[in-house]
C-alpha angles and dihedrals in degrees: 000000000000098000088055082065091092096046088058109044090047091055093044081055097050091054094047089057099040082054091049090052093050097049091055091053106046077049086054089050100049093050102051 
């Protein structure tokens, strides 16, 4: 169990990220 930790958190991260990118840009489209 404990060597799938890193699998995880990067993919908790990447969609962290990817959720961050498409609020900006739903902020960029409303916006415009």
């Amino acid at each position: 169990m404990f060597f799938l930790f890193p699998f995880y958190t990067s993919s908790c991260l990447l969609w962290f990220f990817l959720n961050i990118i498409y609020s900006e840009q739903a902020d960029i489209a409303l916006s415009a």
